[in-house]
C-alpha positions as CSV (number, residue, x, y, z in Angstrom):
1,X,67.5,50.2,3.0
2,X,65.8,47.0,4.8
3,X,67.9,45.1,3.2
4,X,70.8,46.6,4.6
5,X,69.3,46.3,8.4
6,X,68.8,43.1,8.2
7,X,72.3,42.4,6.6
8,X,73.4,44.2,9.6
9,X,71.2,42.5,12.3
10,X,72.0,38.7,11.0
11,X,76.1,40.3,10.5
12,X,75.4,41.3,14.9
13,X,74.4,38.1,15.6
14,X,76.7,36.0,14.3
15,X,79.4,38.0,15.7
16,X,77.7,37.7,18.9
17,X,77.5,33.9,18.6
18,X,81.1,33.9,17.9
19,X,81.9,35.8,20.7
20,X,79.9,33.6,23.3
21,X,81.5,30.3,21.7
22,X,85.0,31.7,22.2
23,X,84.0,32.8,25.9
24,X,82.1,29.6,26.3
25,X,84.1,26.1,26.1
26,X,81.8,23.7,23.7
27,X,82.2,21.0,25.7
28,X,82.2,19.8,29.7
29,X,85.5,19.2,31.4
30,X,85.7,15.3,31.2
31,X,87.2,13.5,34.2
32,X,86.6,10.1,35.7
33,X,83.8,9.1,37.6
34,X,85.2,8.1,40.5
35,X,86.1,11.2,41.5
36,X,83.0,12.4,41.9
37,X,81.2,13.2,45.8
38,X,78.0,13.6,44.2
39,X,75.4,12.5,47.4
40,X,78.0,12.5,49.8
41,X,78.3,14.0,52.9
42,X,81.7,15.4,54.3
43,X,82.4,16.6,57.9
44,X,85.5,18.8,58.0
45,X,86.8,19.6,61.7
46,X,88.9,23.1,61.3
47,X,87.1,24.5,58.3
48,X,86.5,28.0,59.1
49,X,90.4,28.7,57.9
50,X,93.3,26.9,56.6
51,X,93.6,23.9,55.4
52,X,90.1,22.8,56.8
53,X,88.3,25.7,54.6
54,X,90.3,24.6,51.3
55,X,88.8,21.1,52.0
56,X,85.4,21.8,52.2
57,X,85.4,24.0,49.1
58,X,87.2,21.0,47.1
59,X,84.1,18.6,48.5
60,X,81.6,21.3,47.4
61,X,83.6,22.3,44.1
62,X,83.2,17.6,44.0
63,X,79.2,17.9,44.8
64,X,79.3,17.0,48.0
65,X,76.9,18.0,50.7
66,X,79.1,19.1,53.2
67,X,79.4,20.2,57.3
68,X,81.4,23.3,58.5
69,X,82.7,22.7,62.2
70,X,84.6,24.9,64.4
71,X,84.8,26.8,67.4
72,X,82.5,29.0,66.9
73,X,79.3,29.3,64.8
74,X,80.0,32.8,63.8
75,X,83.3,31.4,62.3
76,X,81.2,28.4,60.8
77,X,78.8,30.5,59.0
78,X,81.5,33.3,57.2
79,X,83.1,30.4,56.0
80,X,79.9,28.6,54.4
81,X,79.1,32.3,53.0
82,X,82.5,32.8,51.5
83,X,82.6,28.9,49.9
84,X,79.2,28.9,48.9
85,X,80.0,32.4,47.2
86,X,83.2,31.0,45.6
87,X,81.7,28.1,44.6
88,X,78.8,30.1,42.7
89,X,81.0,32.5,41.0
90,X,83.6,29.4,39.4
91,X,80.3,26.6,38.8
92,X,76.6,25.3,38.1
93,X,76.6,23.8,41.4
94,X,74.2,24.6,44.4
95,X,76.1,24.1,47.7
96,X,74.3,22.5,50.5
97,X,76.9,23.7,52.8
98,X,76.0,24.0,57.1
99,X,77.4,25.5,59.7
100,X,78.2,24.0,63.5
101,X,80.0,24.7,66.6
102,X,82.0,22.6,68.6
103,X,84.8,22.1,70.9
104,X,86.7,19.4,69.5
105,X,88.1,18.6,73.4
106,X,85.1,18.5,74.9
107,X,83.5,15.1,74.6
108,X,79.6,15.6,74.9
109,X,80.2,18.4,72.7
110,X,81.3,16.3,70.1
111,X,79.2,13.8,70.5
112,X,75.9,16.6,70.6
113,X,77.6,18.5,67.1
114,X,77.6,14.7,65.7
115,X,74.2,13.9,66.4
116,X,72.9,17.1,65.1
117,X,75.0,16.9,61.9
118,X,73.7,13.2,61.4
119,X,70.4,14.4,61.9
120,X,70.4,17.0,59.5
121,X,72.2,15.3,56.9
122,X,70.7,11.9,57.3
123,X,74.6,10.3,57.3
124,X,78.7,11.3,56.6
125,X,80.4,9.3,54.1
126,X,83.9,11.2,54.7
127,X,84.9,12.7,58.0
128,X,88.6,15.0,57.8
129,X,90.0,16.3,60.8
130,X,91.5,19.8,60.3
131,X,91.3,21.2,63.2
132,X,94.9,21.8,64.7
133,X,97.5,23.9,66.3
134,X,101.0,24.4,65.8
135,X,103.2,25.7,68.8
136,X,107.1,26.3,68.3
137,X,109.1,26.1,71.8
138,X,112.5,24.4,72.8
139,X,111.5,21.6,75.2
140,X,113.3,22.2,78.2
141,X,111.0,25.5,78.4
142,X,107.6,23.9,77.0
143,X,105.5,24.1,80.0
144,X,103.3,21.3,80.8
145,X,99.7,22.9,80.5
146,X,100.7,24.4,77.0
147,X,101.6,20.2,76.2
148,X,98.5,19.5,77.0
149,X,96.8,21.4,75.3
150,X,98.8,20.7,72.0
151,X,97.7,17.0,72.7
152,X,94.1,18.1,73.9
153,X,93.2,19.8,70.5
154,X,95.6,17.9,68.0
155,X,94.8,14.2,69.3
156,X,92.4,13.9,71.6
157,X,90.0,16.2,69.0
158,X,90.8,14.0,66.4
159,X,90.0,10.8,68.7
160,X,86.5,12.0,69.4
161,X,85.7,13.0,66.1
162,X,87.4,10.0,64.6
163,X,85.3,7.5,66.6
164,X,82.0,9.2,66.5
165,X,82.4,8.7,62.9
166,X,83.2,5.1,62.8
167,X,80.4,3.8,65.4
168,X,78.2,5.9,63.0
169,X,79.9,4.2,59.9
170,X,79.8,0.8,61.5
171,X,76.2,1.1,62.6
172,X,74.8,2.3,59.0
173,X,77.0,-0.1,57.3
174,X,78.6,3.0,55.0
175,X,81.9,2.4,53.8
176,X,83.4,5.6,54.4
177,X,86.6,7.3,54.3
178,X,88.0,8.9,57.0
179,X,91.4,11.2,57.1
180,X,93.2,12.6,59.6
181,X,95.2,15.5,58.7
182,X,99.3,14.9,60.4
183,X,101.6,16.6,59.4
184,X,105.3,16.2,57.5
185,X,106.4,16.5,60.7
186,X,105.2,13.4,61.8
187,X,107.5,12.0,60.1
188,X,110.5,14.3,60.0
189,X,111.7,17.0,62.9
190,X,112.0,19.9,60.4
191,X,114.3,23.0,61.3
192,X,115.5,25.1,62.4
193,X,111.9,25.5,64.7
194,X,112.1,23.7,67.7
195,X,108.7,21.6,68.1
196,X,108.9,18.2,70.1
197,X,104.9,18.7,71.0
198,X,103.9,19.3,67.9
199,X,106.0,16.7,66.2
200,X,104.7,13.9,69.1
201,X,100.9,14.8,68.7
202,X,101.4,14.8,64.6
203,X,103.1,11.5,64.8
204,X,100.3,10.1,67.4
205,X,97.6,11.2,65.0
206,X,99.5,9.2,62.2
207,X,99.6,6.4,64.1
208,X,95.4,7.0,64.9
209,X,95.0,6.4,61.2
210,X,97.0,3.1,61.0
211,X,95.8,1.8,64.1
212,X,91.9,3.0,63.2
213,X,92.6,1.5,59.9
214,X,93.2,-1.9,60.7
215,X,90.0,-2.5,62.7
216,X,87.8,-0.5,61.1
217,X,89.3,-1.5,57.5
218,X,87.4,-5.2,57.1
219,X,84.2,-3.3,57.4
220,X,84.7,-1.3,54.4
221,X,85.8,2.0,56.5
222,X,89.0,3.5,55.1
223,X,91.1,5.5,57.0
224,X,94.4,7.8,56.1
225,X,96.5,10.5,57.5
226,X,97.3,13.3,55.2
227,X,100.7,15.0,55.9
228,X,101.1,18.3,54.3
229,X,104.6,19.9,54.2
230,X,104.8,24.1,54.1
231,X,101.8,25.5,53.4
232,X,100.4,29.6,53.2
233,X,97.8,29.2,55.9
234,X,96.6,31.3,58.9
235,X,99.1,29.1,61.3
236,X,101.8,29.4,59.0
237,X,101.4,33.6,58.9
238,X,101.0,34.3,62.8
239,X,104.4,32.0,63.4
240,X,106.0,34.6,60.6
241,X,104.8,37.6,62.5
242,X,106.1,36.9,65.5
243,X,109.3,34.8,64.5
244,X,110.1,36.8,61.0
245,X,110.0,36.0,57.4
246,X,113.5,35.1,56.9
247,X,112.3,31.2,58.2
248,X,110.6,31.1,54.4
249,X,113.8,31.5,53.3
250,X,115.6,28.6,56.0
251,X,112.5,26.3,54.6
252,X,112.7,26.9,50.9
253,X,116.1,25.8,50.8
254,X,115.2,22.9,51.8
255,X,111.8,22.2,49.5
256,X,113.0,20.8,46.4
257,X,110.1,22.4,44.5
258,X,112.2,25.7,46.0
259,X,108.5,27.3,47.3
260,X,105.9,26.4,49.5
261,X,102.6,25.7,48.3
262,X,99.4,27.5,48.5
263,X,96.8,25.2,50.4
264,X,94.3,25.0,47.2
265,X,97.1,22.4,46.0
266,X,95.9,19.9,48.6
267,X,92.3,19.9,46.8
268,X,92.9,17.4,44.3
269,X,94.7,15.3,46.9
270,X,91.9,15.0,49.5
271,X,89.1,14.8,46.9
272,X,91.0,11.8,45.5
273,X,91.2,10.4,49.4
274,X,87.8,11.0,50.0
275,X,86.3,9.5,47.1
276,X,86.2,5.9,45.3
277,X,89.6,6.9,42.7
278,X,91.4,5.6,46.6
279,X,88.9,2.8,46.6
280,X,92.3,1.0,48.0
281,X,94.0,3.1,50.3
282,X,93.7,2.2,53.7
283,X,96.2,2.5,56.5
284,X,98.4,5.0,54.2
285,X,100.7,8.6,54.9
286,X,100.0,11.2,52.1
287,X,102.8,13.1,52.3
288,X,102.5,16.1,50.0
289,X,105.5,18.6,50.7
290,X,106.8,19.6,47.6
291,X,110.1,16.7,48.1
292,X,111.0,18.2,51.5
293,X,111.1,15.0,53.4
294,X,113.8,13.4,50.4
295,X,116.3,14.8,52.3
């Protein structure tokens, strides 16, 4: 009769052990190196939504230290919670995630949010400026306060937060990487949305990262514009509520992937343009758009 038990308890573990090891992969997903933002620090403009939230969780989901900024702290904080939850559930890692408020057209707020994120962090390697708008309104009727404030918070939010980083950069000697997020349509006047404020700030802020790049670039500071093409974010979901859903259809006929893309598919991207795999981009236009901009 022992016998028997223990013949049934050594039986129970090793089909217990099996069970783990087919749960369990045996070995570490391998990648290379330089991918890696382990002891970097990221500041990501925007990141309580959108495309600014996906970036931040690809830095933490890299091992990077990281710096939640946006209008409000309350929108700051959900959005560490909810990464640093996601983050937990998927991976190992321990985010070191904070949050901070800050108007992005307000100068001495920008420079205060800067000083306090420098202070807590000790330095920023990458800076990414998310934080946008997107207004669709035929030109003739665009009124000239709602222009301004498409430049305000599209460029001039960038600017600030752009050149605080580099005097910091410059002055601690870090050879950083800093990317401005554009747009496709910096490039392109998409359709059938009218959008000549949009487009104009978009194609300034491209032309930030060139200019930016060339003086900053000898010091060891890269800088880069990202240009995403369609995307599923909050922007992209109040324009379809108040202009309808059949524009998905008017814009999938012209993506050559035929669909647009779920902003999780820019985290490889801006891991790669944050880190030392784009040792030698500098000055560059990621365009990723799913082939809209062939055309």
């Amino acid at each position: 009769m022992l016998r028997k038990y223990l013949l049934f308890l050594s039986l129970r573990r090793v089909n217990s052990f099996r069970s783990f090891i087919l749960q369990k992969p045996c070995r570490a997903v391998k990648t290379l190196p330089i991918f890696s933002l382990e002891g970097r620090t990221c500041v990501v403009t925007g990141a309580a939504r959108g495309l600014g939230k996906e970036f931040l969780t690809a830095f933490a989901l890299s091992g990077a230290r990281g710096a939640c900024v946006d209008l409000t702290l309350s929108a700051s904080e959900e959005s560490v919670r909810h990464i640093t939850e996601h983050v937990a559930k998927s991976t190992d890692i321990t985010c070191d995630l904070r949050p901070y408020a800050c108007n992005a057209t307000v100068e001495s707020d920008v420079k205060q949010t800067w000083d306090k994120i420098v202070s807590d962090f000790g330095k920023v390697d990458v800076l990414v400026t998310a934080a946008g708008i997107v207004d669709n309104v035929e030109a003739e009727n665009y009124d000239f306060p709602r222009w301004r404030k498409m430049l305000d918070i599209n460029l001039d939010g960038t600017w600030l937060f752009a050149r605080a980083a580099g005097k910091h950069m410059l002055a601690q000697h870090i050879r950083g990487s800093i990317i401005l997020i554009a747009s496709m349509s910096a490039t392109i006047c998409v359709r059938p949305q009218k959008q000549a404020a949009y487009n104009a700030s978009k194609g300034a802020v491209q032309m930030l990262a060139k200019s930016l790049a060339t003086e900053w670039g000898p010091h060891g500071i890269r800088v880069n514009s990202l240009s995403p093409g369609y995307m599923h974010t909050d922007l992209i979901k109040n324009l379809l509520e108040k202009e309808g859903k059949q524009l998905v259809d008017n814009w999938q006929k012209d993506i050559p992937l035929g669909r647009m893309a779920h902003p999780s598919e820019l985290h490889g991207t801006i891991v790669w343009m944050a880190s030392n795999a784009s040792s030698y981009l500098n000055g560059s236009d990621v365009i990723v758009d799913g082939g809209y901009t062939c055309w």
